[in-house]
Residue, then its C-alpha position, 0 to 999 in steps of 0.5 A: x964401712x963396718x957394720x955390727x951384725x950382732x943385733x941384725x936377724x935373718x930374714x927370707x926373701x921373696x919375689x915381688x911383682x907390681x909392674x905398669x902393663x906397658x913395660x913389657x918388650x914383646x907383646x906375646x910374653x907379657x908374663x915372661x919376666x914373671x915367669x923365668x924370675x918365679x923359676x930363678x927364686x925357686x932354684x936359688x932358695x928364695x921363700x915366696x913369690x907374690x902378684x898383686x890385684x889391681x884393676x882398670x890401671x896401667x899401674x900394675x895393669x898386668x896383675x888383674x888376677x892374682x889367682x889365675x897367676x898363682x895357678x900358673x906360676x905353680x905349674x912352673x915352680x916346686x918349692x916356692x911360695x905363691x902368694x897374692x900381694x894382695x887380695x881386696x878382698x871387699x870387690x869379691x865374696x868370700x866364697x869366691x875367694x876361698x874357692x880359688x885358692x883352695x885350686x892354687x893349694x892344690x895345684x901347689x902342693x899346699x903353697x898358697x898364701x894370700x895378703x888381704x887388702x881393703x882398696x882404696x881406688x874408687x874406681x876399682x869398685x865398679x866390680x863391688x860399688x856398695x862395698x866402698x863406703x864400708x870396705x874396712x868392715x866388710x874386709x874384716x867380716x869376709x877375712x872370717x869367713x874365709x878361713x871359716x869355709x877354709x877350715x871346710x866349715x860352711x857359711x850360710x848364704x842366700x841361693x837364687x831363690x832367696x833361701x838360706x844355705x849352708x854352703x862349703x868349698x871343694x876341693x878342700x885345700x891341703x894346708x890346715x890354714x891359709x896363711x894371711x897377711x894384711x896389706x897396709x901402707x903404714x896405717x897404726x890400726x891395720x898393725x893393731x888388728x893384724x896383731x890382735x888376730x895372729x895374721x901376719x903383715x905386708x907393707x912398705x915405705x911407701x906411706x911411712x918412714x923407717x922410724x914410723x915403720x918401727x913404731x907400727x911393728x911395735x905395736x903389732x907386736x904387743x898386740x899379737x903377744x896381748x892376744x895369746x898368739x905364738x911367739x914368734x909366728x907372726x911375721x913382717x914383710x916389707x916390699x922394696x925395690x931391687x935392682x943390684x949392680x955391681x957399684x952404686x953408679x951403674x944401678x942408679x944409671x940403669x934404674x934412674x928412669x924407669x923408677x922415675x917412670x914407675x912413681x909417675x904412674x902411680x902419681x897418675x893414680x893418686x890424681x885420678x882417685x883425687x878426682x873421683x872424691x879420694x883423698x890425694x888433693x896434694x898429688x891433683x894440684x902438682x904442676x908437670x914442672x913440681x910433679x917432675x922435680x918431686x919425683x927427682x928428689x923422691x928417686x934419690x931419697x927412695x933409692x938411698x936407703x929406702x930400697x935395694x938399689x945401689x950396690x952389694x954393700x948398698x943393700x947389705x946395710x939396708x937389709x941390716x937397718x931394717x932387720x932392727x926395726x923388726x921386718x922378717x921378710x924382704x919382698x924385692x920388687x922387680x919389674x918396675x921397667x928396667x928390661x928383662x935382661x938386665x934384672x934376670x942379670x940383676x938377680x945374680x946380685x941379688x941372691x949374692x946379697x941373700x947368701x951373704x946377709x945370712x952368712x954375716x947373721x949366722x956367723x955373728x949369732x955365732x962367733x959375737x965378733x963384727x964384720x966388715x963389708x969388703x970394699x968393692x963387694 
């Protein structure tokens, strides 16, 4: 199989974690997959590790907090990035969230980074009911603030007794600027207004295909280039599921099911939101016999080609696709239920396909001569 790399681009690697809060094999170390695989990517060159916010839900249930996580996970690592995958940032005030990842910057060593999210389970907004109806606006509204009071600007808020303060965070952090992201499962407008203010991007295939995918960072391109922002800062991260064996079969074996497992949960929640008034009628109206045949069909269409499950050569063509539709960043999801032995195996794999993407990329860029995947690899 050959593929031409001349036209494919480096890209960085990140961890990624969004795991059911059932999956874990010993009660008393839920987080140790978190943890141990934080430490391989900090050894083995990997550029970030991101945790989630989710609530009230075993999908993703571990990752309530991503802050208390981040400030764990820099006490365990040196290098690595700590990011929140993301923040929804309307369920909390501005202040508050500066506050916290000021501490994560600190303890890091000014590795903090956050991706911002609007939300979108009802249920989750116990914690902010009236923010709901108008959490897009209040979402871009607190991102300002948040960098305003990053900056070590204040911000003027109402104290106990109704009085106007201007109020500041300590500690002050120590990157100038918190990097950002913004979260969105393939929404044209999110791209345009990410563009539009130099934050960066973190999405999926979960709600887009590659086609749509490209034509969504064509778009936050042009508008980042239309608003003055510098060439080449802003950047693209796809999050895609990673298991790595050594041939297609045994991955497809190993991750069959927990995938399978995995969708399901998060076709649980889309009935749930339907149910409270959201907008996931098709998943609510599914059969147990429909739901079972759509998430066969969605494992093999996700799996081949959608994400990093297969093979060496599986995702080095994966990788290659998607560094043409312009990604920079490849956030590999990992604990989606396979046991902790085998994806701290799989790791192995998936830093040999890290070093020889870059090594094809440079060695194209380099010599303007094609590569062929070797058989087997």
């Amino acid at each position: 199989m050959e593929t031409h790399y001349q036209t494919a681009k480096h890209l960085d690697f990140s961890l990624f974690y969004f795991g059911n809060a059932d999956v874990y094999e010993d009660e008393n170390e839920k987080y140790k997959l978190l943890i141990d695989g934080a430490k391989y990517g900090d050894q083995h060159g990997f550029t970030a590790v991101w945790t989630p916010e989710r609530h009230f839900s075993e999908f993703a249930g571990l990752y309530p907090s991503p802050a208390v996580l981040g400030a764990t996970l820099a006490a365990h690592t040196k290098h690595i990035g700590i990011r929140a995958g993301s923040v929804v940032i309307p369920l909390h005030h501005p202040l508050r969230v500066a506050e916290d990842w000021s501490v994560v910057d600190n303890l890091s060593g000014g590795r903090a980074g956050i991706a911002c999210a609007s939300g979108w389970q009802a249920n989750d907004f116990v914690l902010a009911a009236d923010n709901y109806a108008n959490r897009y606006e209040v979402m871009y509204k607190n991102i300002a603030s948040i960098q305003q009071l990053w900056k070590g600007d204040a911000i003027p808020v109402a104290n106990g007794n109704g009085e106007i303060k201007a109020t500041r965070i300590f500690p002050k952090p120590l990157q100038p600027k918190l990097p950002m992201w913004i979260t969105t499962n393939g929404n044209p407008a999110s791209f345009r207004y990410a563009g539009k203010e130099g934050y960066n991007i973190l999405t999926n295939f979960w709600g887009s295909s590659p086609d749509e995918l490209g034509a969504n960072i064509a778009l936050y391109r042009e508008a980042y280039q239309a608003n003055g922002h510098p060439e080449g800062q802003g950047k693209i991260v796809l999050m895609l599921h990673a298991y790595i064996a050594a041939s297609r079969e045994a991955a497809y074996e190993k991750a069959r099911e927990p995938l399978i497992r995995y969708l399901r949960s998060s076709v649980g929640l889309l009935k749930h939101n339907a149910a409270s008034g959201g907008s996931a009628t098709t998943a609510a109206a599914l059969t147990p016999e429909e739901e079972d045949k759509m998430l066969e069909y969605s494992f093999y269409r996700y799996a081949s080609g959608s994400s990093l499950v297969g093979s060496h050569a599986d995702a080095l063509e994966v990788l290659h696709k998607v560094s043409q539709l312009g990604v920079d960043e490849i956030a590999c999801l990992l604990d989606f239920g396979i046991d902790y032995t085998a994806i701290m195996e799989s790791l192995d794999h998936l830093t040999a396909v890290k070093n020889a993407y870059q090594d094809k990329v440079t060695a194209s860029v380099s010599s303007s001569i094609d590569f062929d995947i070797p058989a087997g690899f």
